[in-house]
N, C-alpha and C positions, 0 to 999 in steps of 0.2 A: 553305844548304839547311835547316840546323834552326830557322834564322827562321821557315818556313812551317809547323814541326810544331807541332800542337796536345796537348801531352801528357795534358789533359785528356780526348782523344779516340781515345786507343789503345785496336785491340781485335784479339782473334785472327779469323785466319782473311783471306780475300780480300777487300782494299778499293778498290773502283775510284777512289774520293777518292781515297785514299792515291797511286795509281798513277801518276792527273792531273798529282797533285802533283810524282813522281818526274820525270814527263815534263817536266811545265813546266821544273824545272831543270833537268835533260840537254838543252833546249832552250839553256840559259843556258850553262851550261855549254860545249857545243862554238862558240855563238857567243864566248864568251870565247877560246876554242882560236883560233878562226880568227883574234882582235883579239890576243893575244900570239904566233900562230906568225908574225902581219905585222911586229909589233913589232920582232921576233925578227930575223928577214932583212932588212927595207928597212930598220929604224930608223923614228923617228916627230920627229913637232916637239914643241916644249914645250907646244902648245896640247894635242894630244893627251893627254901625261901630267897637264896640269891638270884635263883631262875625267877621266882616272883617279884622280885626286887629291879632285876633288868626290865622285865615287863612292863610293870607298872610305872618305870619312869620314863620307858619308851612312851607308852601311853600319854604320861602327864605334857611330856614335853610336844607329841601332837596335839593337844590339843592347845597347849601356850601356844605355838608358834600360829594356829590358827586363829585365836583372840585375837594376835597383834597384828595380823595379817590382814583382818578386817576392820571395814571403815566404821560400819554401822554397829554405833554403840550398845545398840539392842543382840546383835546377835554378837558384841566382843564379850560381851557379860553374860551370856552364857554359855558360853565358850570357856570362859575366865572360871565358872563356875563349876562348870564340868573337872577341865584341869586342876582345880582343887582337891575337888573328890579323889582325884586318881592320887595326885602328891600326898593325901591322907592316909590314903593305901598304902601309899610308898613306906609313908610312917610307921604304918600299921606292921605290914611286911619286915620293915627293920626292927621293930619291938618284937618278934617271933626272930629273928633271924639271928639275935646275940643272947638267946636261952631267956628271955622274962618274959613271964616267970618258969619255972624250971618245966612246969607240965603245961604244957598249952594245947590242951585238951579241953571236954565240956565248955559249961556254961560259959567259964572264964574266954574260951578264946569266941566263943559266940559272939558274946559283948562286944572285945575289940575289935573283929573281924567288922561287927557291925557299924560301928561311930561312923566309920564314910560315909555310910550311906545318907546322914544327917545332912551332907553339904547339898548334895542334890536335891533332898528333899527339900529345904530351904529356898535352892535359886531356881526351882520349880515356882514355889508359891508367890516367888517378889517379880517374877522376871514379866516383863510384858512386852509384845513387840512393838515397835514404834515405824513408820513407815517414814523410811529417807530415800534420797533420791539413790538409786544405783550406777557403781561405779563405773564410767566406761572403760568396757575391758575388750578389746580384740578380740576375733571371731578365736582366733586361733590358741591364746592364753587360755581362755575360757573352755575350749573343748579340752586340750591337754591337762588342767586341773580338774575337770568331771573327771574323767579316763582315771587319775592317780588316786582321787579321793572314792570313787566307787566301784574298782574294778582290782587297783594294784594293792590298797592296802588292805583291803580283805581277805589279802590270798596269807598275809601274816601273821594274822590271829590263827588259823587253823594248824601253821607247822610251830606257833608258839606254845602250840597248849600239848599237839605232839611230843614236843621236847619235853614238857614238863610232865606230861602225862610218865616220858617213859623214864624218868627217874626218881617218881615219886609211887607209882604204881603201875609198875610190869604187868600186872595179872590183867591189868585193864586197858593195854594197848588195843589190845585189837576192838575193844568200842571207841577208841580214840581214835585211831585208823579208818576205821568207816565213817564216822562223825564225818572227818576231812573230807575223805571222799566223795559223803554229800553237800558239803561244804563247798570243794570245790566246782561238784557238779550244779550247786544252786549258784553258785559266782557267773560259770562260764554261762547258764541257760541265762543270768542277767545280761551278760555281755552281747549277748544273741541280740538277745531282744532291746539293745540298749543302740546296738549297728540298726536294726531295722528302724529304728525311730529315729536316730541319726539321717540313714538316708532316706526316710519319708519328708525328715525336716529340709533338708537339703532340697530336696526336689520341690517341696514346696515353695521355698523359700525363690528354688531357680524361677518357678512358675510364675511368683509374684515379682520379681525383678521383671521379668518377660512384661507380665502384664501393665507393669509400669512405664516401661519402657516403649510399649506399644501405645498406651494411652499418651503420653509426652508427643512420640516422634509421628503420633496418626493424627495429630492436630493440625491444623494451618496457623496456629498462634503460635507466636514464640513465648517458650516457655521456659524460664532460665531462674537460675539462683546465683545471689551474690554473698561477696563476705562483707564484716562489716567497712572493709576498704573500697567495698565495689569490686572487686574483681570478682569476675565471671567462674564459679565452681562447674555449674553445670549447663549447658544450651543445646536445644534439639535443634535438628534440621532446619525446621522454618525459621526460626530466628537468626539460624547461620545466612540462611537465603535472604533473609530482609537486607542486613551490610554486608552482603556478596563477599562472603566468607566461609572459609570451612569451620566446624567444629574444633579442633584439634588450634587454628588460629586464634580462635575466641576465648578458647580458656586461659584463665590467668589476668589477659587485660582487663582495662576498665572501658568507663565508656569514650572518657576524651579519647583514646586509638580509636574507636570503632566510630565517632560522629563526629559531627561539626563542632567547634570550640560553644558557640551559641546553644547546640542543641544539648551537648553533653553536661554544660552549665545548669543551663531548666533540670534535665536528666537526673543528677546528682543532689539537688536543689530537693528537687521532691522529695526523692529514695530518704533522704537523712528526714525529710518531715517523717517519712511511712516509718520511721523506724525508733525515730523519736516516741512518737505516739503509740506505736503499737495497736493501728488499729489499720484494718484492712479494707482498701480506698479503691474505687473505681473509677479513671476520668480518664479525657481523650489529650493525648502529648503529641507535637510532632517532630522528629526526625529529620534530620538530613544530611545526608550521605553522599558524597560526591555532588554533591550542589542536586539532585535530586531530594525534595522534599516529603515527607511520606504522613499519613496520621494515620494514629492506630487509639484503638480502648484500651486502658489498660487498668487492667487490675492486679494491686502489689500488695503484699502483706510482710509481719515481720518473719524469720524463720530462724527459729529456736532449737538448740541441743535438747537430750534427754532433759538437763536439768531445768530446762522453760527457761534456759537465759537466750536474749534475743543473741543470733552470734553471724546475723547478714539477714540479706533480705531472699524471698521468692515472690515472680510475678511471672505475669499472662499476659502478651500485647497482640491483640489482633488486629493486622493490617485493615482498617475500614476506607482507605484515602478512594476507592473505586465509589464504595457505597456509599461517602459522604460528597463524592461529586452528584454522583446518581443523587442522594435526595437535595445539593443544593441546585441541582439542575429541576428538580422536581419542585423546589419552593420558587427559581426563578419560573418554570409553566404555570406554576399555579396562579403567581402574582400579573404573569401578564395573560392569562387568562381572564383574573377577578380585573385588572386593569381595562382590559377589550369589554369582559362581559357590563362593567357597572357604566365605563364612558359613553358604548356605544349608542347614537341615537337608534336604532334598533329593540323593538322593544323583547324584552327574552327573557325565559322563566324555566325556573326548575320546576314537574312535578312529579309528587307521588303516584305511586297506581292508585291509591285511593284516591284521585283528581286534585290534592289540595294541593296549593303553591308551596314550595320548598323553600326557593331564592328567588327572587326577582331581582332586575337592574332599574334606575332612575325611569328611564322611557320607556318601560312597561308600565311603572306605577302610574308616570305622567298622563300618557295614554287613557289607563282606565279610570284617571284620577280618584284615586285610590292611596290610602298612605300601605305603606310596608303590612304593618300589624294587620288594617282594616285585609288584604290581600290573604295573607295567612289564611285569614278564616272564612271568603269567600270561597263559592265552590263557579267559578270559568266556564264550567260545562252546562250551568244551569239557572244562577242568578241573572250573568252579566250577557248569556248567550239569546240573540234574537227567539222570542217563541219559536218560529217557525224554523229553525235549525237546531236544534235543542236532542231531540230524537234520531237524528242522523248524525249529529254530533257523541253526541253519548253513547251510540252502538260502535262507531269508526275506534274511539278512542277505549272500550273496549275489546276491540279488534288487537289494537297494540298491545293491550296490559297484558294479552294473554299470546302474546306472543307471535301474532299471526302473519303483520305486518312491520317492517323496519321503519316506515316512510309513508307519510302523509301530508299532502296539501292544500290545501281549500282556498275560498272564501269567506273570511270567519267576520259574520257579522256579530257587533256585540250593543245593546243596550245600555248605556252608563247611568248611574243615581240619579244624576244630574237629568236624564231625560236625554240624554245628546244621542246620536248613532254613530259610532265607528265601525267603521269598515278595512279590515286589515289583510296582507296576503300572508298565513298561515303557514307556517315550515313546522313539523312535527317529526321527531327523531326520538328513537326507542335505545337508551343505554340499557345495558345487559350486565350485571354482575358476572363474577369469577366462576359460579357454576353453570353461566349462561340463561338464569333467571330474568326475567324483568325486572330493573329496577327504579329506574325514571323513566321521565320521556321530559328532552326539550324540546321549549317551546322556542320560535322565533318568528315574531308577526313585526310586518312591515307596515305601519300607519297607509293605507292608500285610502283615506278618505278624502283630501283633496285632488288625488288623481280620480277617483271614481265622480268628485264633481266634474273635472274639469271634463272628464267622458261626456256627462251627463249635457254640459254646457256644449257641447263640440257637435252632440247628435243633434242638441238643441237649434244648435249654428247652423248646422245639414241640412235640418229639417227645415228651417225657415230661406236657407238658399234656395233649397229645391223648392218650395212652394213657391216662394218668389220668382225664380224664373216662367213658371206655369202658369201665374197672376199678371206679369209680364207680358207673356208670349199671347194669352187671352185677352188681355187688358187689347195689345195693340192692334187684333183684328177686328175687334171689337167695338174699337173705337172710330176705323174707320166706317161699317155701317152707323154708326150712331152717328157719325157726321155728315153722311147723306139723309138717314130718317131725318135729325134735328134740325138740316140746313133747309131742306123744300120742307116740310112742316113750319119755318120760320118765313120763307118767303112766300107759302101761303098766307101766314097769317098776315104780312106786312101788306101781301096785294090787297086783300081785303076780297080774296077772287070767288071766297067761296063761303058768303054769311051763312047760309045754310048749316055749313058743315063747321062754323068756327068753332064750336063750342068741344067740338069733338078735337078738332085740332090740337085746341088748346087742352085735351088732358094729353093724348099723342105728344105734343111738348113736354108737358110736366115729366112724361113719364120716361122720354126720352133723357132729359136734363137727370133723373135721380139715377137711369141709369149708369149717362156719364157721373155722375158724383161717386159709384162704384168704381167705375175706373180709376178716377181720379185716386182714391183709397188704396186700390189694387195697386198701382202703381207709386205709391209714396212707399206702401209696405215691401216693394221689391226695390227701391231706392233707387226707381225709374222718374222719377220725375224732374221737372227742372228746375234748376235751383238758381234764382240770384244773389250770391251769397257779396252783405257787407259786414263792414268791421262794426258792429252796437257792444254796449255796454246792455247787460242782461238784468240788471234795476230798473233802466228806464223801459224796457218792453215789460218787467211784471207789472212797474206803476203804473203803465199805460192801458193795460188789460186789468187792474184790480178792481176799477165799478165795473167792467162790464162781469166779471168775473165771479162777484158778489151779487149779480142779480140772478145766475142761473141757482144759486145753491139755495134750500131753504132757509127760514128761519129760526128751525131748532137745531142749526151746525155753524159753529162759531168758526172763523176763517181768520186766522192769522197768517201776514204777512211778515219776514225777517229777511231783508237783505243787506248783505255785508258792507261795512263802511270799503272804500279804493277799491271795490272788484273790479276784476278783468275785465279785457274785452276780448268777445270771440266774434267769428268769422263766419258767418252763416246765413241762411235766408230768413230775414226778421216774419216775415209771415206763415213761414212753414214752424219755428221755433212758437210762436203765435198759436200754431194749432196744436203743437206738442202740450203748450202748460193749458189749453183752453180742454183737451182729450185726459189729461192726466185728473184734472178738478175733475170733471164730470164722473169722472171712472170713482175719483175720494167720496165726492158726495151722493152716487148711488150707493157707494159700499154702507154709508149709514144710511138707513131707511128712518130710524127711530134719533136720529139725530147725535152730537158728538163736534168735535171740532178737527179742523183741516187746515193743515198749517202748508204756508209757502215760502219756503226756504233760499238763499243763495251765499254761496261762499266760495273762497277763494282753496282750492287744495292742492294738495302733491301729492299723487298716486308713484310709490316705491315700489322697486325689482319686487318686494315680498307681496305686493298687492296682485301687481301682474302676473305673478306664478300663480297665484289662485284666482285669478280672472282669466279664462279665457281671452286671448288675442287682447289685451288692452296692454300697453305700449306706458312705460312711467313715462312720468312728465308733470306739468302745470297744464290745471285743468279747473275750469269754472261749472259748479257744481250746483246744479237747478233740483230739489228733494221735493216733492209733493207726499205730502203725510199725512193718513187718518186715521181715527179710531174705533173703525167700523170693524164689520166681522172676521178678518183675517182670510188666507188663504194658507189648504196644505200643501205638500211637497209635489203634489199630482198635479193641482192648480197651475200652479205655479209653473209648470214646466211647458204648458200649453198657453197660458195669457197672452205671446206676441202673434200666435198662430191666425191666420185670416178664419172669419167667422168662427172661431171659438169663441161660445161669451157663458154666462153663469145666470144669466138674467134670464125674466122667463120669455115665453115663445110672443115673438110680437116686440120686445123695450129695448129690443137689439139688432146693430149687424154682425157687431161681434170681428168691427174693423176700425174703430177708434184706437187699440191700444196694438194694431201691429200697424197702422199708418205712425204711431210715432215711434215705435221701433224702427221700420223703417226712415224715417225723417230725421232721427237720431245718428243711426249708420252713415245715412251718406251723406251726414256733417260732418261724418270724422270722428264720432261724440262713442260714448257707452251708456247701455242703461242698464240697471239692474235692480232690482227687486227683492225688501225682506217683510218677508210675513207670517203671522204665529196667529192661529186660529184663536177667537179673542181678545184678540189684541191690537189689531188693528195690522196697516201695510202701511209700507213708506218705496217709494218710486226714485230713483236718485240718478240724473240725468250728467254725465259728464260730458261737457265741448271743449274742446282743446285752447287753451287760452294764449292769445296772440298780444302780440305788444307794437302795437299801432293806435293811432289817433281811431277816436269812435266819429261816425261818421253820424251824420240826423237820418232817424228814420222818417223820412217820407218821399212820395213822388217825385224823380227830378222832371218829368215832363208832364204840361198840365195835357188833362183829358182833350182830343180834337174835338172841336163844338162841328165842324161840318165833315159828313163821312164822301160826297162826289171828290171824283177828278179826270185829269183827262191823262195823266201821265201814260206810260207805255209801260207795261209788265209783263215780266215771261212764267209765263204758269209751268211747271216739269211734276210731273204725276202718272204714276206708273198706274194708279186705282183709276180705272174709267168712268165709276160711279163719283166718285171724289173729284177728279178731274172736270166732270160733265156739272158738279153743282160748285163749283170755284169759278169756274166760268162764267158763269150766270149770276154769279153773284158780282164781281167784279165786272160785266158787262153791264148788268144794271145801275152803277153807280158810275157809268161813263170813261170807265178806265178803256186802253185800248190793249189787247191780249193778246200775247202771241203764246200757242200752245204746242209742248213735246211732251211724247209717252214716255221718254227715255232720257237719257243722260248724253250720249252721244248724238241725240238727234238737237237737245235742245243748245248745244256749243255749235251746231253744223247753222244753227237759226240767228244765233249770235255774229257769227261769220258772214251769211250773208245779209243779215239787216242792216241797211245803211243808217238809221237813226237812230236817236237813244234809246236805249234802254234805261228808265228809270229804278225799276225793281226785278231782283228774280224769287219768285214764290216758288218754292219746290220743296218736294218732301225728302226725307233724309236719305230711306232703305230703299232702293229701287236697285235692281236685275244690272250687273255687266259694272257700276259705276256707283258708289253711293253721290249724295248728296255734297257733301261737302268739299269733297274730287274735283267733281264739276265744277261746283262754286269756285274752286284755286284756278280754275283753265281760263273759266270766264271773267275773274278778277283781271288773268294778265294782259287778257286781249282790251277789255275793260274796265281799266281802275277808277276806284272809288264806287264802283257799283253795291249797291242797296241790298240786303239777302235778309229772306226770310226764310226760314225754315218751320215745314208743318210736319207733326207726325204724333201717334201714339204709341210710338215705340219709344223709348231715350235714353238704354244703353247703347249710347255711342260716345264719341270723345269729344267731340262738339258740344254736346250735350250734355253731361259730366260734368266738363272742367263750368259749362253756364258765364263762362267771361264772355259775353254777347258785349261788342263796341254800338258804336254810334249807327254803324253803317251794318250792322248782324244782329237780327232778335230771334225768338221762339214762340211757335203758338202751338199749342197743344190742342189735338183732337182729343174728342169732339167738339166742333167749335162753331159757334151761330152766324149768320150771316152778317149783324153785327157787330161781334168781338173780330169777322175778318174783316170787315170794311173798317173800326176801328186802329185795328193793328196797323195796316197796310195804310191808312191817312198818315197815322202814325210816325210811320215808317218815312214815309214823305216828305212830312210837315218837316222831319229832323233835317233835312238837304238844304230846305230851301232857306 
């Protein structure tokens, strides 16, 4: 019975084989019953026991030759055990077969018949299976041994027992006959069903080569196994295609055929470590194959027979050399990305939809001054954001988070700790993750807080041009009536023509005179006025104003003086600079009412490119730097942007004209000089006057010509006056002092006077702007016909270039309307006195 078992083919559960199988022997089986219970009662011939005696050694000797036939000691020993039983039998059979004892019948042949049975029973109870590895046996050996061990020799036993059946009992052929029959019909219905699981196996098995093969060749990694020599057993497609090779080329070699001497080296290098070790490695190798270079992942492990002996290698390389460009392309964007983003002076910020900072770079944090961390946990949209933009800030930028907008730009005013204001121009950019989500938004904000001053200074600049011109253009019409009221109002009073009415006169003067002192103002602040400008040293003009300067300020504001040892010397009009530091004090010590100190400063400096980028129009260089400083109330940023403007003042209705500090704005300008102004509410102002510093001998400030003690003369002067009012009181004033006059409305009328006067001309008085020819024109025509001739020039206008440049010689001066009948008979003595 365990002859027919296939132990390779055990399985749980219901086997109809198996069953077949059971049947076919209980067929054998009870035909044996029936051949020993005949045995048994009639006895037999010796013929019969010799048919038992073939049997049984047929028997023993299949089962030896199967014992020795097999590896596994487990199942030779019971094999070994079995074929004893039978060789027992044999024994048995031959003790019946030579007559001992004479009757072997009953009990007596019971016993011996039965002792075999002893040995099975035995190599039952000792026998245990042991699990070894199994033999590899060929597809093909192994089906042809199933086929002979489950199909061929079964068909033996049933014409065995046949034979024996029909010479030991004829009467019982015909149940030995049918036995066979189902015998063999329970063989062949095993055969059936032993083909169908056959080719179920088969088909399976095709299905799973299929499937493997599908999974191998439907990769794009090459997937190949080696021996333990390295040669190539097996390689799909893609790996043929990676060393542009076919399959059928690949098998058999190693790698030195298929790569570079270098790469096959590393190659073989590894493989023996993966194989040594025995454990299954992951990393990236690369390749090169015809001087193309490749990298690929690779994952190798060892690969093992049935038995677990390692007997070559199997691996997986997936070409990655595309996508390890791609990401080292992706870490060089990245890095020159974080390179742009952290060097740039640009200030630029990652944030969340929830408004916090992500990333910043250097000039964001610098900007908000702010460290990194502190930035983190600020909220941009709320702390650092002007109040007043805060609320249109916060809805815009939830506009973006939800999607609405890609692109936004402002004006982003910001607030910092420190109290400072930045003002930046705003770039906002919405990033969108992969499902088209909001996910950031950059920032990028440009520092224009010194462009938005230098705006501020520029309107500043406008504003104070355009008023200037308008103070100007007023000043000079202006002046001309003040110079008629002021002149016959003066020679009334000198005739003495009308005591009645002096008294009246003399306010009509006074009030003439303040009028002019407003000109005068007007015209410094539009940097119309004239200027004599020499080379001083700017110590000895504060030393020389510091008692007078000292007596306007009270007693409870302490006044320091500091001026620099070797200061420069500038180039300027000493009286007009005179009225700059005399307007600047006043302006210090009204700022204190309640008292404080007020210092006067002077140094020598250098104004650099980085200065004059954040100054308006001021030009580097050497520059002698006049600061007036106090510590009175301060002024805000609103102040501050009006202080040089005419009649703006702060003081109250009545202690002001609110034309002190744009006369030294203006008087500042058209030295050439800068002024500018810092001030912080409680804290006092500081005024910082720069003149452009010259490198010239300092010249003495005082008079070079002494005052005329007598104003008559007889000389001859040509009066040229386009005003008939102006005209008609110059006349008169120079007739009464005995000069002799000759008089033109015009410019070409007074060269046509020149031409035909035969005798000297001592002086020409004439005003600058007149109709067809200005002033100075003239003056060149009348020089050639008459050189060395005397010029004086009157006017209340003095952008001109005459006027301007103020280089008045010996024989060229300036008088300025409105002007008394005095200062012109003095001028014009003056003027005189210098010939003779």
């Amino acid at each position: 019975m365990c002859l027919f078992l296939d132990i390779e083919e055990e399985q749980e559960g219901t086997d109809w084989r198996r069953l077949l199988d059971f049947g076919q022997v209980a067929i054998v089986f009870v035909l044996i019953y029936f051949y020993f219970s005949t045995l048994s009662t009639q006895g037999t011939s010796g013929s019969g026991y010799r048919l038992s005696l073939a049997t049984d050694g047929l028997v023993a000797a299949a089962f030896f030759a199967r014992a020795f036939s097999l590896r596994d000691d487990s199942a030779k020993k019971l094999f070994l055990g079995i074929g004893a039983f039978r060789a027992v039998a044999l024994l048995t059979d031959l003790y019946f077969a030579v007559g001992l004892p004479e009757q072997a019948n009953g009990a007596w042949f019971d016993l011996v018949w039965s002792v075999p049975w002893l040995i099975p029973l035995v190599t039952a109870a000792n026998w245990t299976e042991l699990p070894t590895p199994k033999p590899h046996v060929s597809q093909k050996t192994l089906v042809r041994r199933r086929l002979l061990l489950t199909h061929v020799l079964p068909l033996i036993f049933p014409v065995l027992v046949v034979v024996m059946a029909a010479n030991i009992a004829p009467t019982q052929l015909k149940i030995a006959a049918l036995a066979v029959l189902l015998s063999l019909a329970t063989s062949y219905a095993r055969l059936l069903l032993t083909h169908g699981e056959l080719r179920r196996s088969a088909e399976a098995l095709l299905d799973h080569h299929q499937l493997l093969n599908a999974i191998i060749e439907g990769t794009t990694a090459a997937t190949y196994v080696k021996d333990l020599q390295g040669r190539y057993l097996l390689m799909n497609s893609a790996g043929a295609a990676f060393v542009g090779k076919s399959v059928p080329e690949i098998l058999g070699k190693d790698d030195e055929a298929l790569f570079s001497r270098e790469s096959a080296q590393r190659i073989i290098a590894r493989d023996r470590q993966t194989v040594e070790s025995g454990v299954v490695e992951t990393y990236e190798e690369e390749t090169t194959v015809e001087g193309m270079t490749r990298t690929y992942l690779s994952t190798k492990g060892p690969f093992r027979d049935a038995q677990g002996r390692v007997v070559g290698l199997v691996g997986s390389s997936l070409d990655i050399t595309d996508r390890y460009h791609a990401i080292e392309a992706l870490a060089e964007s990245e890095e020159r990305f974080r390179t742009i983003f952290d060097g740039s002076p640009v200030g630029m910020a990652v944030l969340g939809t929830d408004g916090t900072v992500v990333a910043s770079n250097f000039a964001c944090r610098q900007a908000l001054g702010l460290s990194e961390e502190d930035l983190r946990k600020v909220d941009v949209f709320d702390e650092l954001t002007h109040p007043e933009d805060r609320a249109a800030d916060a809805a815009k930028f939830q506009e973006m988070i939800r999607g609405e907008i890609e692109y936004d730009r402002r004006e982003k005013r910001y607030i910092l700790r420190d109290g400072r204001r930045v003002f930046a121009d705003l770039h906002l950019y919405l990033i969108r993750d992969k499902k088209g989500a909001p996910r950031y938004i950059i920032g990028i904000a440009v520092d224009i807080t010194e462009r938005k001053s230098l705006e501020s200074q520029l309107r500043q600049a406008q504003r104070m041009e355009t008023i200037g011109r308008l103070a100007g253009g007023v000043a000079h019409d202006f002046n001309n009536l003040l110079t008629v009221i002021k002149g016959y109002c003066d020679l009334l009073l000198e005739g003495k023509q009308a005591s009645a009415s002096l008294h009246q006169l003399e306010h009509i003067g006074k009030a003439a005179e303040q009028a002019a002192s407003l000109t005068r103002q007007l015209l410094a602040f539009s940097r119309q006025q004239v200027m004599q400008p020499k080379v001083f040293s700017l110590n000895t003009l504060v030393w020389n104003t510091d008692s007078m300067l000292r007596r306007l300020i009270s007693e409870d504001v302490e006044m320091a003086t500091i001026t620099a040892k070797n200061i420069g010397a500038i180039k300027a009009d000493p009286s007009q600079i005179e009225q700059v530091i005399l307007n600047l004090v006043i302006n210090a010590r009204d700022a204190m009412p309640n008292g404080g100190k007020l210092t006067l400063e002077t140094a020598n400096v250098e104004l650099d490119e980085s200065f004059a980028q954040t100054h308006l129009a001021t030009l580097p260089g050497s520059y002698v730097m006049l600061a007036v400083s106090d510590t009175g109330m301060g002024m805000d940023e609103e102040t501050q942007a009006h202080i040089f403007e005419p009649f703006f003042t702060t003081k109250e209705l009545g202690k002001g004209t609110g034309l002190g500090l744009s006369m030294v704005y203006g008087i500042v300008k058209q030295s050439g000089g800068y002024i500018w102004v810092h001030s912080e509410i409680g804290k006092g102002s500081t005024f910082k006057v720069y003149l452009p510093r010259v490198f010239e001998h300092a010249q003495e400030i005082a008079s070079p010509f002494p005052a005329p003690t007598a104003l008559l003369g007889k000389e001859t002067i040509l009066l040229v006056e386009d005003d008939p009012l102006v005209r008609e009181l110059a006349l008169e004033i120079l007739k009464t002092r005995g000069y002799c006059v000759l008089v033109a409305d015009r410019p070409d009328a007074a060269i046509q006077l020149c031409r035909q006067h035969t005798g000297k001309i001592h002086l020409v008085l004439t005003d600058v702007i007149m109709p067809g020819m200005n002033g100075s024109q003239m003056v060149d025509e009348i020089a050639a016909m008459r050189p060395g001739i005397s010029v004086l020039f009157m006017s209340g206008y003095t952008d001109t270039a005459i006027i301007r440049d103020g280089n008045f010689g010996q024989t060229t001066s300036f008088l300025q309307k409105p002007f008394s009948p005095t200062v012109l008979g003095r001028k014009v003595r003056e003027m005189l006195d210098q010939l003779a």
